[in-house]
N, C-alpha and C positions, 0 to 999 in steps of 0.2 A: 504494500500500500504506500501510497504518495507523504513520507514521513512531512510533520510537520511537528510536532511533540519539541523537537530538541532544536530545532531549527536556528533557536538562538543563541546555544551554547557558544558555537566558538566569535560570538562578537563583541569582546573584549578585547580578543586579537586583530577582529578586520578593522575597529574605529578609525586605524590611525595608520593601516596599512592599503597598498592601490592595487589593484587587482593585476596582476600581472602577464605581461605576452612573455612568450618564451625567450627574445631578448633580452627583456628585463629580468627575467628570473635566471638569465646568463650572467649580467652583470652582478645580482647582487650574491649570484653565487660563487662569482671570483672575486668579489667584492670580502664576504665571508674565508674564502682562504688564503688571499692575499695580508687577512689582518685577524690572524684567530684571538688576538688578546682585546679587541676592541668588541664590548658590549653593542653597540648600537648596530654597528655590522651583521654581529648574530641573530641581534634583533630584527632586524630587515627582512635578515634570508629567512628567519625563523616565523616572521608571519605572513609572507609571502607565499610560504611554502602551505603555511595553515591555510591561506584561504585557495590554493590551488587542491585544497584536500589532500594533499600528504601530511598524514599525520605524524606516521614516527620520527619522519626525518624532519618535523617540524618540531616536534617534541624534543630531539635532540638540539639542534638549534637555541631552543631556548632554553634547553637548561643550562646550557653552556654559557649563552648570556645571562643566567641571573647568577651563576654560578660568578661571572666577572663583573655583577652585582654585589656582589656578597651576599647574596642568596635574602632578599628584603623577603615579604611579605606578598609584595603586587607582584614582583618577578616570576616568584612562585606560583602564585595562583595562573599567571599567565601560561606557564606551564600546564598546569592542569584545567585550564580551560579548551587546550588540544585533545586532552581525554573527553571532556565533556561533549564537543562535537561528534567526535569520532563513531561515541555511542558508547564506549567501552567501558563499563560500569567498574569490571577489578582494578582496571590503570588508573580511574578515577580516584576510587581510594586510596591506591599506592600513591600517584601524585598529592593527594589532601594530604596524606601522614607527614610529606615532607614540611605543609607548613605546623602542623602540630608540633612536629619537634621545634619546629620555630617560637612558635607563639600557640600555644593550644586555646587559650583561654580569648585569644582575637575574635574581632567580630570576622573578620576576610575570612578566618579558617572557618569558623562557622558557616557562613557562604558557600564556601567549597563545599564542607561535605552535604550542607542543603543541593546545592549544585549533582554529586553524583549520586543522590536517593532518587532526585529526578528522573537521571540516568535509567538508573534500576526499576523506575515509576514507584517510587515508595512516598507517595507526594507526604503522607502523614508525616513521616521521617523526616521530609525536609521542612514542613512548615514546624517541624521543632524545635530540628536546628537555625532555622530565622527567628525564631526566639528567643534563644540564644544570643542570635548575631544583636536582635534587639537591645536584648537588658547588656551587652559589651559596648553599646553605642553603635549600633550599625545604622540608626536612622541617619546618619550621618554620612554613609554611603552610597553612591550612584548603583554599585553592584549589589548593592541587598536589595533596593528596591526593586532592579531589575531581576534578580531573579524571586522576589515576590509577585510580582506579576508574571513571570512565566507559572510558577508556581498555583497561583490562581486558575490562568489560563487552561491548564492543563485538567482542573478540576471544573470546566465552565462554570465559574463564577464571572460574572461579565464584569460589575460593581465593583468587588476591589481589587483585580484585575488591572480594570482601566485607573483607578488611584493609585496602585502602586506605581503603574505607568509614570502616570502625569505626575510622581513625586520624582521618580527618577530624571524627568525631564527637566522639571523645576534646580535639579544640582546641576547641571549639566545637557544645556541646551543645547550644544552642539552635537550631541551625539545622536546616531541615526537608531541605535538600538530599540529603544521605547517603543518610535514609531514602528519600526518592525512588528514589535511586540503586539500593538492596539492592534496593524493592518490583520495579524493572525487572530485577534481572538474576536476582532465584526465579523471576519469572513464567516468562522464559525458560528458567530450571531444572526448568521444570515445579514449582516449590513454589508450588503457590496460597495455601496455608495462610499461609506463612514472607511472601507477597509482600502480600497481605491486612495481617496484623501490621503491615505498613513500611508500608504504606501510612495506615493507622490512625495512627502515630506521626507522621508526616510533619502529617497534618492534626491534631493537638494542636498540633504545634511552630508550626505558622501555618494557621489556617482561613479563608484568601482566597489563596489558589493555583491557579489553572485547571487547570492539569496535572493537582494532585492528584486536583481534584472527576471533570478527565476519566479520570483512570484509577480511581479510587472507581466512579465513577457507572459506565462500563459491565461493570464486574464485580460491581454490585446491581442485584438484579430490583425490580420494583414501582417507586411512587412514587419512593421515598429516591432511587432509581438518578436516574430521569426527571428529577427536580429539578436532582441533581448535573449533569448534562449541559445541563440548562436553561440554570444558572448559569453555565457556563461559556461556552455560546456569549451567554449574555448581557454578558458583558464583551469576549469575543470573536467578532465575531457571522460576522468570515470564516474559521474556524477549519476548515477540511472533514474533518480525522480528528474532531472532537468534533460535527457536523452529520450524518456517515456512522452514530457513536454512538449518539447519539439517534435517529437513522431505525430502527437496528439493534431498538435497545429498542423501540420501536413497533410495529415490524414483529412481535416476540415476542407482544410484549400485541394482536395483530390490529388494532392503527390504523392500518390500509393507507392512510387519506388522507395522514394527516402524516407516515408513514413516505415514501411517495411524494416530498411536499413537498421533506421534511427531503433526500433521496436525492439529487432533483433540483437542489435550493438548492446541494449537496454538486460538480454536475456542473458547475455554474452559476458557481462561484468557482474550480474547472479541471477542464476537460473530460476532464484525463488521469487524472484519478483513479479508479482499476482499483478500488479495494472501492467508491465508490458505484454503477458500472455493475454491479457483482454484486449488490450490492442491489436495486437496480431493478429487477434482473432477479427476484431470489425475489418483491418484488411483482409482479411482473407473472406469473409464474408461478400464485404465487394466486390471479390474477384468472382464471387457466386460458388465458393467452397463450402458449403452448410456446414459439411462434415467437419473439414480444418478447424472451422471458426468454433462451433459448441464444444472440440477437444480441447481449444485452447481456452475455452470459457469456465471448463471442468474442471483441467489441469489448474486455473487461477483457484480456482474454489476449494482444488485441495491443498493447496498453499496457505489461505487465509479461507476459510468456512462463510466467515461473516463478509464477506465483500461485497456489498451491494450494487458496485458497478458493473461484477458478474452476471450479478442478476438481473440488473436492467440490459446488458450485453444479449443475454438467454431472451429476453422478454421481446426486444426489438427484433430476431432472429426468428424464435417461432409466431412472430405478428406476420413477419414476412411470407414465413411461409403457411399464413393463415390457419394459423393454431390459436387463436386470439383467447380459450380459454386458459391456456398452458401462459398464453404473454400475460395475461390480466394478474396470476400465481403470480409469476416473477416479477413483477413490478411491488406487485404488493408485498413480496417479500423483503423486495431492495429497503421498501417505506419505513417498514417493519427492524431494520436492520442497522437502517440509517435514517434517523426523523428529521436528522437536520438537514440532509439534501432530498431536494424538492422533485428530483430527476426523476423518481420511480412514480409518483401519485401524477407529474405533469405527464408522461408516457401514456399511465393508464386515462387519465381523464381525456386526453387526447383520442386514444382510439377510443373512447368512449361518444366522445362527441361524432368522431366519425360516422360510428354505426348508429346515430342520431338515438346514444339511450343516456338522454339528458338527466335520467334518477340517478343512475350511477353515476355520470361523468359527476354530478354534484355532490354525490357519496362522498368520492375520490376526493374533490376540493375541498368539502367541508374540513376533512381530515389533514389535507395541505395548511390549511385556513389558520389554523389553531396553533400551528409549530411557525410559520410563513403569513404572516396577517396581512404586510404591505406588498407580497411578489405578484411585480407587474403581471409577469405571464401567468399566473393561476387566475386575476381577477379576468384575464383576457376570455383563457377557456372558459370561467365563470358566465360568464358573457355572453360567449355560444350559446350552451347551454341550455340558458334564461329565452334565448334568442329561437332555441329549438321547442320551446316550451311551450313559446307564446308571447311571454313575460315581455313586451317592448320595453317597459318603465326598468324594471330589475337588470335587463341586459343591458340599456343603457347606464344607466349606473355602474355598471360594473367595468362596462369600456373604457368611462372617467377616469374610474379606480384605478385602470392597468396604464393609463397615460401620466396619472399621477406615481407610483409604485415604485419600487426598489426591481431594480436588478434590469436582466435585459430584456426586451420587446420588439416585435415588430412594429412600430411604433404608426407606420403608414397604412397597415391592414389594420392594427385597432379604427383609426379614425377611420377609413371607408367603412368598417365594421358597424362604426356610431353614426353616421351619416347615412348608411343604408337602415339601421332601426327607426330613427328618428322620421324616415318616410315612408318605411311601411305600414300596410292598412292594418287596423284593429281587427285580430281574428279570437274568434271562440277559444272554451279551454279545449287543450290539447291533451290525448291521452299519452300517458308519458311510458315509454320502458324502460324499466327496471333492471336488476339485475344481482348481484352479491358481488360483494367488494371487500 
């Protein structure tokens, strides 16, 4: 699945580091052995190297420079802020210990080891050592608040999430991290708009961040998108949630080769990763492989059980081949799976409206309705609907609704949609079909 959990661990390292072409990571790596006693040299190559996603060798790097620190505190933790990225939950601890020998009772070391329970997803464990960090004085710090907000986030708590945020920000306005922070935990709020904004701010605060471009890039269509996701795997070229990305965007724009490529490359650097085999599978689908496409839908399923983009994969697949009970299952399962994306209930309300069975399509939305209150495209199909109903009054309002809404729309078929209600003739009630949802 498309990691987003940790996504912020290593941006302590990227603040102050540029994203690097393979020239410049030439330089600063003869930069680095041309001067091994000089800290800031190690420093260079050593987060250069972090944000090209080499860990150990990035890890090395720095510990060498905090090492020609005298081993402070913040050196330290920058160190094991490499583990933190990486994922790697025992390193993470083995790097925390080095500041305990340091300073055990510090609020940073408390940080840290809140930092790798994350890792572990032991959120309890880490909001107790922010606790900790607290009563040492860590309100004091840009990095406690920051990972109190990840720490939040990861619990959807949206409220004090977005306050830790905005306290980090308040120390330390120049840094892009916070925004990062907020852009992941609207997106998850369902605020595309709100997540969009932070993310926009995040790339002012520093525009040579991966992370950013990768979550920039695959929430713009066209070029700008393509580039951003370019960019990213070009600094980090084994990255497979920003390789899955770009296959994604391909795959929209119909470049079935590179989307293939990109998918495969995606399989290629681990075989376990559940969104490129659903990939694969919608190319291969296109190419009119039923068969390729449901193995690769399967094989994602056995990977991760719960992935609900499988199952909306499954659902779009036997619609096509008009199975439309088998699809209406799998939508509803994706729902069921994942409430926060809106992907499986808008699929099912969709072919619902199709086969003109306005009870259900509205079953479907009502249930979208309650997790998704302001998404444009569910008031749209709402609309329908209303509009197969009878209902001119309800389906117009609802058209309003999706031209006022969050997220994205066809913005030119709503309004012909609202301008075709508004002049059709008043008809009788309509007998509506139903259905189980």
């Amino acid at each position: 699945m498309r990691p987003i959990s940790f996504s912020l661990c290593l941006l302590v390292l990227a603040s102050t580091a540029s994203a690097q072409n393979p020239s410049e990571l030439e330089a600063l790596s003869r930069s680095a052995r041309q001067s091994p006693r000089d800290a800031d040299a190690q420093r260079a190559w050593g987060r250069a190297l972090a944000r090209a996603g080499r860990w150990r060798e990035a890890e090395r790097a720095l510990t060498q420079a905090a090492r020609l620190r005298d081993g402070s505190l913040e050196a330290l933790y920058e160190v094991a802020s490499v583990t933190f990225a990486e994922g790697d939950y025992r390193r993470a601890r083995n790097a925390c210990r080095t500041l305990e020998r340091k300073e055990a009772g510090a609020a940073l070391t408390h940080v840290c080891r809140a930092r790798a329970f994350l890792v572990w997803n032991r959120s309890g464990r880490a909001f107790e050592e922010l606790e900790a960090s607290t009563a040492a004085g860590g309100e004091s710090l840009f990095e406690h608040w920051l990972a109190l907000g990840d720490a939040n986030r990861l619990r959807f708590e949206v409220a004090p999430s977005e306050a830790a945020y905005r306290r980090a920000i308040a120390l330390d306005a120049a840094r892009f991290e916070p925004h990062l922070g907020l852009a992941l935990l609207f997106a998850n709020a369902g605020r595309e708009s709100d997540a969009r904004a932070q993310l926009d701010e995040a790339h002012r605060k520093d525009s040579n961040v991966p992370e950013v471009w990768y979550e920039l890039g695959r929430r713009t269509p066209g070029a700008e998108g393509h580039a951003l996701l370019t960019r990213a795997i070009a600094v980090r070229p084994r990255w497979g949630a920003a390789l899955v990305a770009l296959a994604e965007h391909e795959l929209a724009a119909g470049d079935r080769a590179n989307a293939r490529t990109h998918f495969q490359a995606a399989i290629g650097q681990d075989a376990r990763n559940a969104d490129a085999h659903v990939g694969l599978g919608r190319v291969l689908a296109t190419e009119g492989d039923d068969d390729g496409a449901e193995a690769a839908y399967l094989r994602a399923l056995e990977i991760v059980p719960n992935l609900s983009a499988a199952q909306v994969a499954l659902g779009e697949l036997d619609e096509a081949r008009g199975l439309t009970q088998d699809a209406y299952e799998h939508y509803s399962t994706a729902a069921n799976l994942n409430p926060r994306d809106p992907t499986g209930l808008l699929k099912a309300a969709t072919l619902a409206v199709s086969q003109q069975r306005d009870v259900l399509a509205t079953g479907f939305l009502d249930r979208l309705m309650r997790v998704h209150p302001n998404l444009a495209a569910g008031h749209a199909l709402y609309g329908d609907a209303l509009r197969l109903r009878g209902d001119r009054a309800g389906a117009a309002e609802r058209y309003q609704r999706a031209l006022r809404g969050e997220g994205d729309v066809d913005r030119a078929r709503v309004e012909q949609a609202l301008t075709e209600v508004r002049r059709e003739p008043v008809r009788g009630p309509q007998r509506h079909r139903a259905g189980g949802n």
